[in-house]
C-alpha positions as CSV (number, residue, x, y, z in Angstrom):
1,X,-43.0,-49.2,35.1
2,X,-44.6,-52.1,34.0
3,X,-47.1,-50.2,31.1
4,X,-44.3,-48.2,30.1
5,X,-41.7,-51.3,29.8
6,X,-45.3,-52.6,27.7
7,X,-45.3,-49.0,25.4
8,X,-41.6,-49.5,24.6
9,X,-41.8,-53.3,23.5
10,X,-44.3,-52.1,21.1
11,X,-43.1,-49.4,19.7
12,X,-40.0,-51.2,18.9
13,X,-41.9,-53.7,16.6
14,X,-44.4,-51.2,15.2
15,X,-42.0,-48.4,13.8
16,X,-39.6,-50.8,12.1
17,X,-43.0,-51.0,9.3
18,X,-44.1,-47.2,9.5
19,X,-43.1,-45.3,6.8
20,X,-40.7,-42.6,6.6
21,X,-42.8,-39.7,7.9
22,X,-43.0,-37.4,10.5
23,X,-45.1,-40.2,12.6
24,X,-42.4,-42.4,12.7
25,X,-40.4,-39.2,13.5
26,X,-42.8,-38.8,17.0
27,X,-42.9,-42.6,17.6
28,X,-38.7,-42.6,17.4
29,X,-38.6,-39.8,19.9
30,X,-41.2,-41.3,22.3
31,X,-38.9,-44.7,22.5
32,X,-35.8,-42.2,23.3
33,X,-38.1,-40.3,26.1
34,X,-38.7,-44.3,27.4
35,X,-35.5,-45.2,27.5
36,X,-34.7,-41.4,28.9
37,X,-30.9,-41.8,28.4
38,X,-27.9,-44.1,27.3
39,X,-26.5,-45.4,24.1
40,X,-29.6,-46.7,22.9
41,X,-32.0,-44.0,23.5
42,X,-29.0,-41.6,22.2
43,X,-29.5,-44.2,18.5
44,X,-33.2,-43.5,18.5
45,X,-32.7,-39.5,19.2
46,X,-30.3,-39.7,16.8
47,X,-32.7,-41.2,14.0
48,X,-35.8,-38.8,14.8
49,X,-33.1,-36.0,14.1
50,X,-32.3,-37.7,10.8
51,X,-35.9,-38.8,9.6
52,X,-36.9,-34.9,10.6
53,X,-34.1,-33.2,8.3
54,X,-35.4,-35.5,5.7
55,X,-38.7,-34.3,6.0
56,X,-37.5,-30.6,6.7
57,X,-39.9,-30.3,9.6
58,X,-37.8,-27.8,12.3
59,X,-40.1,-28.5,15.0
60,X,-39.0,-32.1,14.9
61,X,-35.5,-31.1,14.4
62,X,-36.1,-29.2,17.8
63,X,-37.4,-32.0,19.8
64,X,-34.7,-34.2,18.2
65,X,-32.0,-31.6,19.3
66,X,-33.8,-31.3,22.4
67,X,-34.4,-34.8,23.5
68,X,-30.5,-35.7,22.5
69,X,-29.6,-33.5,25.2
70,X,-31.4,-35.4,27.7
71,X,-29.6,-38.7,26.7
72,X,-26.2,-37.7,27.6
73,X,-24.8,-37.7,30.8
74,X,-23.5,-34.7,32.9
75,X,-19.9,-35.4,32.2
76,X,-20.4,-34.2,28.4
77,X,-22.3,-30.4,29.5
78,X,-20.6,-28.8,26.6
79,X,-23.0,-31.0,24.3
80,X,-25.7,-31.2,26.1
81,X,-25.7,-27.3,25.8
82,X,-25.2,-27.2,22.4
83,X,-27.9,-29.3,21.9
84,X,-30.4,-27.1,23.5
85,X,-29.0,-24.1,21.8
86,X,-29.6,-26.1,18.2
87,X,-33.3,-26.9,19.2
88,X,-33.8,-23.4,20.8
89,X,-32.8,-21.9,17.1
90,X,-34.9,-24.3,15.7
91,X,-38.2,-23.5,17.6
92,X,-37.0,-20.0,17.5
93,X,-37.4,-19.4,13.6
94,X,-41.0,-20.5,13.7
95,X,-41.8,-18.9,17.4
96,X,-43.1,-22.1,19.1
97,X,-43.0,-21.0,22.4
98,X,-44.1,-24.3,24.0
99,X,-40.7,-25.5,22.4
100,X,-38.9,-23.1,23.7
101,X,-40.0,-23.5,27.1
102,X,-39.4,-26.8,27.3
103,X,-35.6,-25.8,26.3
104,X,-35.3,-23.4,28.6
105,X,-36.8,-25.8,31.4
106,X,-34.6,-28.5,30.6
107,X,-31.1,-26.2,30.5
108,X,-32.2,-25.0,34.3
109,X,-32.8,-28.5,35.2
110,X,-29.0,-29.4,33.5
111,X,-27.5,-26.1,36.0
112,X,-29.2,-26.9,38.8
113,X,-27.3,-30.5,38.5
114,X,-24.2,-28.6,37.6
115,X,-24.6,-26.5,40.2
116,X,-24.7,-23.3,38.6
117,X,-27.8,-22.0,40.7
118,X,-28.0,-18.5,39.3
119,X,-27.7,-19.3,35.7
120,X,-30.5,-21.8,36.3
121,X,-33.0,-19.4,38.2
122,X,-32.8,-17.2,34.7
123,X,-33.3,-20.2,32.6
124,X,-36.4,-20.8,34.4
125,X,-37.8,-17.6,34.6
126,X,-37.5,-17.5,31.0
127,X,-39.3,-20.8,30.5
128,X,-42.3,-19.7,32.7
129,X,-42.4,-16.3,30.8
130,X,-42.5,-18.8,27.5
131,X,-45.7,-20.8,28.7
132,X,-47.0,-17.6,29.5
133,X,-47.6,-16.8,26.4
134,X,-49.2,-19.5,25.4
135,X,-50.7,-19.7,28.0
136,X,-50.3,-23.2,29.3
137,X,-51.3,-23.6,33.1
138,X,-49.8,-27.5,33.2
139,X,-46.4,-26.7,32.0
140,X,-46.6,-23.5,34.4
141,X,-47.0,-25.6,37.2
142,X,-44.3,-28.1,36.1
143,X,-41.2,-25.2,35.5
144,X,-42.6,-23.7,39.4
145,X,-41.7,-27.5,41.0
146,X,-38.5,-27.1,39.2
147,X,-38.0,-23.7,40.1
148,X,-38.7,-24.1,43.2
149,X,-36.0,-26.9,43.8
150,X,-33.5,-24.7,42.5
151,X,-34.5,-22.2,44.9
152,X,-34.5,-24.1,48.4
153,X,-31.2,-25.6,46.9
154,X,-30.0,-22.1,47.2
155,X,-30.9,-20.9,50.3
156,X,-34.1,-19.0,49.2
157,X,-36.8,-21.1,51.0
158,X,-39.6,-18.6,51.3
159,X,-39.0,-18.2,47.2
160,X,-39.4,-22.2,46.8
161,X,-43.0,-22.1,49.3
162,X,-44.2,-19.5,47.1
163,X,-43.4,-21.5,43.3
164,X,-44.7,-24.6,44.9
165,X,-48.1,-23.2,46.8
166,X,-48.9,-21.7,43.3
167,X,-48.2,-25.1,41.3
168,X,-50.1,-27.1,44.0
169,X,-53.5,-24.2,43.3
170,X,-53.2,-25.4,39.8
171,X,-52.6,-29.2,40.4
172,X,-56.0,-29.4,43.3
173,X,-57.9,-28.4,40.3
174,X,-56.8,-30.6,37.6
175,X,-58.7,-33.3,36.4
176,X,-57.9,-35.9,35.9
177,X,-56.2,-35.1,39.2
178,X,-52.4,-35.9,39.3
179,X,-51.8,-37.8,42.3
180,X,-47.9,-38.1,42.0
181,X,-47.4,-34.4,40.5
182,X,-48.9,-33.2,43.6
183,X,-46.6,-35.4,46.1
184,X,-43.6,-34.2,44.7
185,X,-44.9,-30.4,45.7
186,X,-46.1,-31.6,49.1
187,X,-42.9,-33.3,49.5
188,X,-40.5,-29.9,48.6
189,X,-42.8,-27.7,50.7
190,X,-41.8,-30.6,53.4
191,X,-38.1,-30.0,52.9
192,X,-38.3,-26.1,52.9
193,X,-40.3,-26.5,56.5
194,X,-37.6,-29.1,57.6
195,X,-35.1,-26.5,56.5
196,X,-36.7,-23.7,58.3
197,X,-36.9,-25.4,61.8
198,X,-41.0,-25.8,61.9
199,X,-40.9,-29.9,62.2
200,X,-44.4,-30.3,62.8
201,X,-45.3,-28.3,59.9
202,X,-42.9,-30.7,57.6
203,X,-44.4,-33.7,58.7
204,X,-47.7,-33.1,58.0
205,X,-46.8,-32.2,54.0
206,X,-44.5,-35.4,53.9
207,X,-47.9,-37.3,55.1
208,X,-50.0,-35.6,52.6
209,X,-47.5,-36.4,49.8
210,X,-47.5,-39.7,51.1
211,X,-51.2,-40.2,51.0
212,X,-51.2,-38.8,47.4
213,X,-48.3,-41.4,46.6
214,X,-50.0,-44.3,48.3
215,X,-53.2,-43.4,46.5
216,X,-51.3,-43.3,42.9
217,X,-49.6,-47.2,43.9
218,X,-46.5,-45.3,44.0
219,X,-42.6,-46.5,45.0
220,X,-42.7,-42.8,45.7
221,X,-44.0,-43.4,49.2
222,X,-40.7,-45.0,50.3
223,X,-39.1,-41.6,50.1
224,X,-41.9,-39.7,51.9
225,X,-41.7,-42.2,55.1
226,X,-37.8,-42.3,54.9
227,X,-37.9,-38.3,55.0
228,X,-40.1,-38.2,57.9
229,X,-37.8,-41.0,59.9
230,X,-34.8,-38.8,59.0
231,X,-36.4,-35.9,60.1
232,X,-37.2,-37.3,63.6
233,X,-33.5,-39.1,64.1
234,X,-32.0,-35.8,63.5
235,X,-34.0,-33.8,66.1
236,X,-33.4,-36.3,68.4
237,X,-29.8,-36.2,67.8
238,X,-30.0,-32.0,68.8
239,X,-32.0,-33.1,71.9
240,X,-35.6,-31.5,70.4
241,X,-38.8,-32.8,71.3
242,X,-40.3,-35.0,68.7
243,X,-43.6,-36.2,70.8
244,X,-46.0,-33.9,68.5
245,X,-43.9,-35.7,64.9
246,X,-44.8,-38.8,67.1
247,X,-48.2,-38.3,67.5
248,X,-48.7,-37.0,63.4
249,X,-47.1,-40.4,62.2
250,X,-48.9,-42.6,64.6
251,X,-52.5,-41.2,63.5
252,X,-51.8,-42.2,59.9
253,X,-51.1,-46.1,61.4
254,X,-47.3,-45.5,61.7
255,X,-45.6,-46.8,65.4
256,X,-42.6,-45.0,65.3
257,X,-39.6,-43.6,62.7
258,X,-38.4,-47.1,63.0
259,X,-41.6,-48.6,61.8
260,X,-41.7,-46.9,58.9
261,X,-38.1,-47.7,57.9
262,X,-39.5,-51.5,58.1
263,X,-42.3,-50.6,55.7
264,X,-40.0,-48.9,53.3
265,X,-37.3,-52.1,53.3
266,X,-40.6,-54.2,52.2
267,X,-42.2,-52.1,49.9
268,X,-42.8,-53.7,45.9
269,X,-39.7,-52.4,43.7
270,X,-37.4,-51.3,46.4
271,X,-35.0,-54.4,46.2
272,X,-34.5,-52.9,42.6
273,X,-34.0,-49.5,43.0
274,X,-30.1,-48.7,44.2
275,X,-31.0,-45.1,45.0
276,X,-34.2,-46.2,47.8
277,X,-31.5,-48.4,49.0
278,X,-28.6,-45.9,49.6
279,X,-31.1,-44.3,51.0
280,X,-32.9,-46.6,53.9
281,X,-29.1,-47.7,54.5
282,X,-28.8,-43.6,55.8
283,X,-31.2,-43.4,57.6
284,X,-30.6,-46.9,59.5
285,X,-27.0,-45.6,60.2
286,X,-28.5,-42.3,61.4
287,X,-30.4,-44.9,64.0
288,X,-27.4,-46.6,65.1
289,X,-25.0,-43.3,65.3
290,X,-27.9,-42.3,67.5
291,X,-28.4,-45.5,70.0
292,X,-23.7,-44.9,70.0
293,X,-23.8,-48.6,67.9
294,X,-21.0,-47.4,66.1
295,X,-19.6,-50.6,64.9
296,X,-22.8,-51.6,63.3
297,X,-23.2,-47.7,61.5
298,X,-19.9,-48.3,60.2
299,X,-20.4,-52.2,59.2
300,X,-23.4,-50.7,57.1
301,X,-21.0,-47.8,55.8
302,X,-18.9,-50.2,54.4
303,X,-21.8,-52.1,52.9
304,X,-23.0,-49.4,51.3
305,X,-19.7,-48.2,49.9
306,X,-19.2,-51.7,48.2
307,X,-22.5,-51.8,46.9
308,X,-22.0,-48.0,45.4
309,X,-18.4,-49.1,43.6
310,X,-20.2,-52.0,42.1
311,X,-22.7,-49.7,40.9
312,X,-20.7,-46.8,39.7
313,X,-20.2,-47.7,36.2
314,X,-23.4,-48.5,35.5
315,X,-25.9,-46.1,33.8
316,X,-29.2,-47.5,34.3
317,X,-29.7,-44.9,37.2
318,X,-28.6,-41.4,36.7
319,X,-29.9,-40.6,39.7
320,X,-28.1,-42.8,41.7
321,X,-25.0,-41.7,39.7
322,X,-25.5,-38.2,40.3
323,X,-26.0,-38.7,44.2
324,X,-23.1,-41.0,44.5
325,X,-20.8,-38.3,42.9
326,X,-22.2,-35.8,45.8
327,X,-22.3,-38.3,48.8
328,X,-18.3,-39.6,47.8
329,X,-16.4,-36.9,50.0
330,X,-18.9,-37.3,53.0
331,X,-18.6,-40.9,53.3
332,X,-14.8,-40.7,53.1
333,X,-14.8,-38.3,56.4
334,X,-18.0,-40.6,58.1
335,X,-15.9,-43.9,57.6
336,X,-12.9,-41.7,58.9
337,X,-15.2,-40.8,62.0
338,X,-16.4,-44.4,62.6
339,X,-13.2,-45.2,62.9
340,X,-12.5,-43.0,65.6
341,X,-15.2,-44.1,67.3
342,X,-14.9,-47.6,67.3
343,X,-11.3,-47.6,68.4
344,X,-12.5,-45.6,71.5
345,X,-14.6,-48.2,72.3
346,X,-11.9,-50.7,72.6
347,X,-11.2,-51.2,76.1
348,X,-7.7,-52.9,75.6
349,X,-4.8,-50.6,76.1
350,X,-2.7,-53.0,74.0
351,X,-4.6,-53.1,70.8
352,X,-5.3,-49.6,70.7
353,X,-1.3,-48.8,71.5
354,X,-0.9,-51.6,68.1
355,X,-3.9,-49.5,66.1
356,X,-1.8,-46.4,66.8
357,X,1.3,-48.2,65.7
358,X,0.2,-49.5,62.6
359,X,-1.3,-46.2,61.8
360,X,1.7,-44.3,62.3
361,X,3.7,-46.8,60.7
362,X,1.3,-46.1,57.3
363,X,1.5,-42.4,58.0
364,X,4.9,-42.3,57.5
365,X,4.5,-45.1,54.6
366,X,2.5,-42.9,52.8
367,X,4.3,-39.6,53.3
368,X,7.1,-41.0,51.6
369,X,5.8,-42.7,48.5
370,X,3.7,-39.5,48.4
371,X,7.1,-36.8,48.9
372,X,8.7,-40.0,46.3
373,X,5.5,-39.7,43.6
374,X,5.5,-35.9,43.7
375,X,8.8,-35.3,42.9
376,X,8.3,-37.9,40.4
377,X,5.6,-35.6,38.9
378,X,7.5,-32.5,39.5
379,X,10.0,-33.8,36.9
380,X,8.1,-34.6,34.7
381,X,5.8,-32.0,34.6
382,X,8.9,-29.5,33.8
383,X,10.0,-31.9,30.8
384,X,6.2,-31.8,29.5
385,X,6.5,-28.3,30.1
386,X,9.7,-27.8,28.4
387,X,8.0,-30.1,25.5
388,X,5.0,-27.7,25.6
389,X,7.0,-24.8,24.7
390,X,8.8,-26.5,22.3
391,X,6.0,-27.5,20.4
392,X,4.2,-23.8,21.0
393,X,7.2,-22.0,19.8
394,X,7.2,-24.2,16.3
395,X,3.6,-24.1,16.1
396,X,3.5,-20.6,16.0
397,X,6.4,-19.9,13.9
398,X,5.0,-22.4,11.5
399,X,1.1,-20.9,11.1
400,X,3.0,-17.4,11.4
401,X,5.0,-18.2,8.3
402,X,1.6,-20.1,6.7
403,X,-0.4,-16.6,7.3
404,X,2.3,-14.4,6.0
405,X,3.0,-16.5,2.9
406,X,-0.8,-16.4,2.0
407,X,-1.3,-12.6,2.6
408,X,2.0,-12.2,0.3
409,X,0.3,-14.4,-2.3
410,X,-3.1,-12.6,-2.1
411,X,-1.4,-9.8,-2.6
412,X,0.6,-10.5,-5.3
413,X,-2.2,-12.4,-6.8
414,X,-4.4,-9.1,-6.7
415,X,-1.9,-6.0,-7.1
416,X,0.0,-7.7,-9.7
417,X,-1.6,-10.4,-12.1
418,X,-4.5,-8.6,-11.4
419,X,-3.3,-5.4,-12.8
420,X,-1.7,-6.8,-15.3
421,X,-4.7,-9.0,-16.8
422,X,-6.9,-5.7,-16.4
423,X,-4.0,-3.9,-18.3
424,X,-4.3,-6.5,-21.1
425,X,-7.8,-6.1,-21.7
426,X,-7.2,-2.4,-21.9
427,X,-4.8,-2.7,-24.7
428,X,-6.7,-5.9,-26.5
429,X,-9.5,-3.4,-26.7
430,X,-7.1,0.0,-28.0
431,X,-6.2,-2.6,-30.8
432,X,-7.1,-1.3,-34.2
433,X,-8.0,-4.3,-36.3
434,X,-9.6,-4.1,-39.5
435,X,-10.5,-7.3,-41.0
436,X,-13.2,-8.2,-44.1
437,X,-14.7,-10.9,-42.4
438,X,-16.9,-11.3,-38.7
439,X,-13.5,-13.6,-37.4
440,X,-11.9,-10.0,-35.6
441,X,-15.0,-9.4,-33.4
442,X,-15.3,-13.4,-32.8
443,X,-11.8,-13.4,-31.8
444,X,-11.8,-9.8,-29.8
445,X,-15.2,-10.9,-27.9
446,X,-13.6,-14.3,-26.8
447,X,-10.2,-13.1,-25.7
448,X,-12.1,-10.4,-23.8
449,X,-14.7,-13.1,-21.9
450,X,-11.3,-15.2,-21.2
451,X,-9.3,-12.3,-19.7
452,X,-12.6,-11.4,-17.8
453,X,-12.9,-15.1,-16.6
454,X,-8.9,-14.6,-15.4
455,X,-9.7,-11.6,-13.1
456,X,-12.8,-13.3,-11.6
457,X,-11.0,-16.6,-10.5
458,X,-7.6,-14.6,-9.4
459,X,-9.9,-12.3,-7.4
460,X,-11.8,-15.5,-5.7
461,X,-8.6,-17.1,-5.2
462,X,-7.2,-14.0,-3.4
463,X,-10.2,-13.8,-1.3
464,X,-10.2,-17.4,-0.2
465,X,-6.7,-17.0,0.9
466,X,-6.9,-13.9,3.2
467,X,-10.9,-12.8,3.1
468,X,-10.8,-8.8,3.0
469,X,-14.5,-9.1,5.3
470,X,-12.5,-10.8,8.3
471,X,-9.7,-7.5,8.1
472,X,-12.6,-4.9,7.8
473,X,-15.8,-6.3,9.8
474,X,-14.5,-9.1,11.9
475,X,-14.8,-12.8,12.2
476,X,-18.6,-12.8,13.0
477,X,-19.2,-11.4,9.2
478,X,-16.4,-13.0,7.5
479,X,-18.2,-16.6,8.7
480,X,-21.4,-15.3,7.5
481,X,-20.1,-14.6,4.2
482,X,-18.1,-18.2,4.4
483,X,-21.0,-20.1,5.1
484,X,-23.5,-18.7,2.8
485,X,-21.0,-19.0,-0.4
486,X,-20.9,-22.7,1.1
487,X,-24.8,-22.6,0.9
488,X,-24.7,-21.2,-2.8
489,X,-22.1,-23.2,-4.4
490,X,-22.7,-26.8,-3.1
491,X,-25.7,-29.0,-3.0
492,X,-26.0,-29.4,1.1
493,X,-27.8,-26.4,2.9
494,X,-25.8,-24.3,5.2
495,X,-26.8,-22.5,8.1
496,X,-24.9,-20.0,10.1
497,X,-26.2,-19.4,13.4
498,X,-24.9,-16.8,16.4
499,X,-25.8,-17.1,20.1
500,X,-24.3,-14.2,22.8
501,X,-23.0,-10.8,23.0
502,X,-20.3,-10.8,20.3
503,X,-16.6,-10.3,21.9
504,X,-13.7,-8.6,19.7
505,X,-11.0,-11.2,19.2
506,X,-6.9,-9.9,18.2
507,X,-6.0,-10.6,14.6
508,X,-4.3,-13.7,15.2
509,X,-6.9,-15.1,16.7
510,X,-9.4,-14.2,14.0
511,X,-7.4,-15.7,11.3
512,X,-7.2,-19.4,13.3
513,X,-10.6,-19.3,14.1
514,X,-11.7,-18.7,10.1
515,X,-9.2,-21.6,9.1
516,X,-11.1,-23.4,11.5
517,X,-14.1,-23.2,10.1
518,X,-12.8,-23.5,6.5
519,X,-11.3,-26.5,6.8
520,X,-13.9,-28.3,8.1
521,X,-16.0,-27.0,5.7
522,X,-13.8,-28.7,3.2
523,X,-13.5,-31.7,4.5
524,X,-17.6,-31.5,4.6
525,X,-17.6,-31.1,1.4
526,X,-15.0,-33.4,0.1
527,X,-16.2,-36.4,2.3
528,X,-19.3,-35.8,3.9
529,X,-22.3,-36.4,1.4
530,X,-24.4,-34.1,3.6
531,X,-27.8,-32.7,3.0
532,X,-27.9,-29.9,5.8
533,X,-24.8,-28.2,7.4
534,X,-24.7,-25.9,10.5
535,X,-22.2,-23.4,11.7
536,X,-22.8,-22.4,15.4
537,X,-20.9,-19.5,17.6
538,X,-21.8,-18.8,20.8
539,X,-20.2,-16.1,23.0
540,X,-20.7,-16.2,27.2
541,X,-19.4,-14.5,29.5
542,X,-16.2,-17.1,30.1
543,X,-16.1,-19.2,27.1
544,X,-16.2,-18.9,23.2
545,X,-17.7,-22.5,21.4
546,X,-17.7,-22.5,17.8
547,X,-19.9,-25.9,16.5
548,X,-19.3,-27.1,13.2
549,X,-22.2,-30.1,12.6
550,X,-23.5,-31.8,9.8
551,X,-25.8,-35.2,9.0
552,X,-23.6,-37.1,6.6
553,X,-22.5,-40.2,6.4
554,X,-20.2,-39.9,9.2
555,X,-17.0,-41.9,10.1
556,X,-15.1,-43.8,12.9
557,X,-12.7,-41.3,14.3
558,X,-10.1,-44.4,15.8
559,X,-10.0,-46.0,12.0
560,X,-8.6,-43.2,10.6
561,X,-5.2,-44.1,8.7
562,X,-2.0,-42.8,10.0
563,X,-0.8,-39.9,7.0
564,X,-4.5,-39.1,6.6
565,X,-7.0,-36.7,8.1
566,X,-4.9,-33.8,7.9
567,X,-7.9,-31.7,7.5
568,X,-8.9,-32.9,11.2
569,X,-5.4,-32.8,12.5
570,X,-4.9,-29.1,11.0
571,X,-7.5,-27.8,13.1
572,X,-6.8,-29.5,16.6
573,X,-3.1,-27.9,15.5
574,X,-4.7,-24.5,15.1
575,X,-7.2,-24.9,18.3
576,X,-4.0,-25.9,20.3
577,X,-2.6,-22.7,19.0
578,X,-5.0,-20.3,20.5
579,X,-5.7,-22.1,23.8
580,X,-8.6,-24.0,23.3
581,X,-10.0,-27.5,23.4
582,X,-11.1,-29.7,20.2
583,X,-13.7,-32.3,20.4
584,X,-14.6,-34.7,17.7
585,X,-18.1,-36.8,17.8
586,X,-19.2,-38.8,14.7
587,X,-20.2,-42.6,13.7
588,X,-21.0,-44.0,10.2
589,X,-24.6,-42.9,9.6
590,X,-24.9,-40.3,12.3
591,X,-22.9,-37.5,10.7
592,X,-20.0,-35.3,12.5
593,X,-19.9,-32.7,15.1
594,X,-16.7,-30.8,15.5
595,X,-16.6,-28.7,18.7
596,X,-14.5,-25.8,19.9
597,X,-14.4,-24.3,23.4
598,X,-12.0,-21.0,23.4
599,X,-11.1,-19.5,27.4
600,X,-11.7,-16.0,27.2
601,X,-9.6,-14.4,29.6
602,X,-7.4,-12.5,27.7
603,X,-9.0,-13.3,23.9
604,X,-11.2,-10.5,23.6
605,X,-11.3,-6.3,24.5
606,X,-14.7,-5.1,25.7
């Protein structure tokens, strides 16, 4: 930690003097990988992403795309997805595999957090299929550790043996040999033994990751020896023989589970690290649930609950985040189980007839301010309700109108001043003028390139209002065309990109989606000063996202004046409309990101 705390201090000082080129690109995206996520590694992701649409390298914009995914945290997946989707077009156009294998990697990684196993089994089959190709045997080995957790995670342990004997081949032969790659296989194939039953087995590849740790200087080791204590409190809870586990740990210098919990407690680093913490506090209340100290395992429950709330907003470990968010339900039901347990072992009749009362007592306490707060809740949930409809029944009536008035102005614009200039022309032209001089054919000639002029612009401004490509060939083309007329007319460059199986939406929901997009193509245009503009649909099998992102100058959404931003406030109105969500991300500098995420239950015919 030390030599990379070294690497970051530097870099800070040395790329403030580089020049603007794609090395000061790589060195801004090495300080985000440092800082691996928060707001500051976010600013630095977020100037490599800047600095390479300057220099129009798409590689760099796909390791900018890709590393600003990683700096988020899980409660913002939507953007973390579009993210990878934005570097995976990037790579995509100029088939760098290693790119997109890293993309693919990283979004399994992301679902197997989420907890979408199957998704993230596909995403890593496609990233080993992508370094494949290459071929590249190291990153092979890394996405088959990866897998393999994803595997175990779901059930599939003989799977997860088979990824991780097959990186572990590769990672014997390496050299310069990888001494903490190689403990974190050794210490998977530990878990899937531990999971299948063989104990023995288990132990002996959480030793040999711990030797491999130990040999690299690494904090590591703590959770090798706290795995193997764990493993050994647990079987003696179910009453199976541990003497052979005994025997493994002792010939490595080890005098029993509870020895190596004392090692762990004084290993260098640990006092810092909330996550080795949490997890030698476990296994020390598995020790005392086991020896029936149950006041102590819940005086350390308690402990560790307090130090966990005094943690929980801070973002130094996502880790520790991450496990918190898992471990909160089980605590609740351990700390109710303690409980239990401790009032059985109170001997006095009389305090345990007053625990019983004061419990009851709160029971009934609480059933009535809860029966009091839901009917609150009920009440005003029906007058939001009623509100709801209200507004739904306006709205509707109100875009319904908007729709209808443009369609009867298109058409009015087309079928009749349209006629009627073509109709001039015609007659201008059946004229029979016969004058001496050249002033007839002047005067004919620029009447003609006028009336011309008049049919053009009444046929653009007919199209603008009610686009004949979204009637006839659906919204997918009518964006297409939308975008690249933004790309031809304006200075910024404009890219339309489509991810997905395309879904058939109704009419109604066509039109919304298309003001949408034009709208906040105007408002691009109007306010933005961007250089580089991109349009993104995706289509899954639950959702629709539509991604409106550009690199200008950006704004502060909260400092917006009341009366203005109508341009934002007219799409959330139209989002609202059609049942989806509308999310707004920009800051002076950065640029804008407008994002739309559309249900599709009942949006779409197959």
């Amino acid at each position: 930690m030390n030599g990379q705390s070294k690497e970051l201090d530097s870099l800070r000082i040395v790329v403030k003097s580089m020049p603007e080129d794609s090395v000061k690109c790589e060195a801004y995206l090495r300080i985000a990988y440092l800082l691996y996520a928060g707001e500051e590694s976010e600013l630095y992701a977020n100037k490599a992403l800047k600095l390479s649409k300057i220099t129009k390298n798409p590689r760099l914009i796909g390791k900018s795309f890709h590393r600003l995914a990683w700096c988020l945290g899980f409660d913002q997946m939507d953007k973390k997805t579009a993210y990878l989707d934005s570097a995976a077009a990037k790579f995509s156009v100029i088939e760098d595999y290693y790119g997109l294998g890293n993309v693919s990697d990283t979004k399994a990684v992301f679902l197997t957090e989420y907890g979408s196993l199957n998704e993230a089994l596909l995403s890593y089959q496609q990233a080993f299929d992508y370094f494949l190709k290459i071929p590249d045997a190291e990153r092979q080995a890394g996405v088959l550790n990866n897998w393999a957790i994803a595997e175990y995670t779901s059930g599939n342990t003989k799977g997860a043996l088979n990824k991780y004997e097959k990186a572990l081949k590769f990672r014997l032969k390496e050299q310069p040999i990888s001494h903490i790659d190689i403990a974190r296989l050794y210490q998977g194939m530990g878990e899937c033994h531990r999971i299948n039953g063989d104990l023995d087995l288990a132990t002996k590849n959480y030793l040999q990751g711990y030797d491999h740790r130990n040999e690299a200087n690494n904090i590591g080791v703590v959770e090798s020896m706290l795995s193997i204590a764990s493993m050994i409190y647990a079987a003696a809870e179910q009453n199976i023989d541990t003497t052979s586990i005994s025997e493994l740990i002792q010939g490595h210098g080890f005098k029993s589970a509870r020895h190596l919990i004392e090692i762990a407690e004084q290993f260098n680093g640990v006092a810092e690290r909330i996550g080795f913490q949490n997890s030698i506090m476990d296994v020390k209340r598995q020790l005392y649930v086991l020896n029936k100290d149950y006041k102590t395992a819940y005086q350390l429950l308690e402990q560790q609950k307090k130090i966990q709330e005094e943690y929980k907003l801070s973002e130094s470990s996502l880790e520790a985040m991450a496990d918190m968010k898992v471990k909160f339900e089980k605590d609740q039901l351990k700390i109710q189980l303690l409980e239990e347990e401790v009032i059985n072992q109170k001997s006095q009749d009389r305090m345990t007839t007053l625990l019983f009362s004061l419990g009851g007592l709160l029971l009934v306490s609480l059933i009535a301010l809860l029966y009091y707060q839901n009917r609150v809740k009920a009440g005003q949930l029906e007058l939001n309700e009623a509100n709801r409809e209200q507004q739904i029944i306006s709205m509707r009536s109100m875009l319904e109108g908007q729709e209808k008035e443009r369609t009867r102005i298109a058409r009015d614009l087309h079928d009749g001043l349209g006629n009627l200039l073509s109709s001039l022309k015609v007659n201008i032209g059946s004229l029979q003028i016969n004058f001496d001089d050249n002033n007839s054919k002047k005067i004919y000639g620029t009447a003609s390139q006028m009336i011309d002029e008049a049919c053009t612009e009444v046929r653009k401004i007919a199209h603008e209002m009610m686009p004949q490509s979204l009637k006839k060939l659906g919204l997918r083309k009518a964006l297409d065309d939308l975008v690249l007329k933004m790309d031809a007319v304006h200075d910024f460059d404009a890219q339309f990109h489509v991810h997905g199986t395309e879904k058939i939406f109704d009419n109604n929901t066509n039109i919304m989606l298309f003001r949408i997009v034009q709208e906040g193509l105007n408002n691009i245009v109007k306010y933005a000063q961007a250089k580089e503009v991109l349009v993104q649909i995706t289509y899954s099998e639950e959702w629709f996202d539509l991604t409106i992102e550009d690199d200008g100058k950006g704004f502060e959404p909260e400092a917006i004046e009341t009366g203005k931003g109508m341009g934002l406030k007219s799409i959330a109105f139209r989002t609202d409309f059609i049942g989806g969500t509308f999310d707004l991300n920009s800051r002076p500098g950065v640029g804008t990101l407008v994002t739309i995420n559309i249900p599709l239950d009942n949006k779409h015919k197959t």
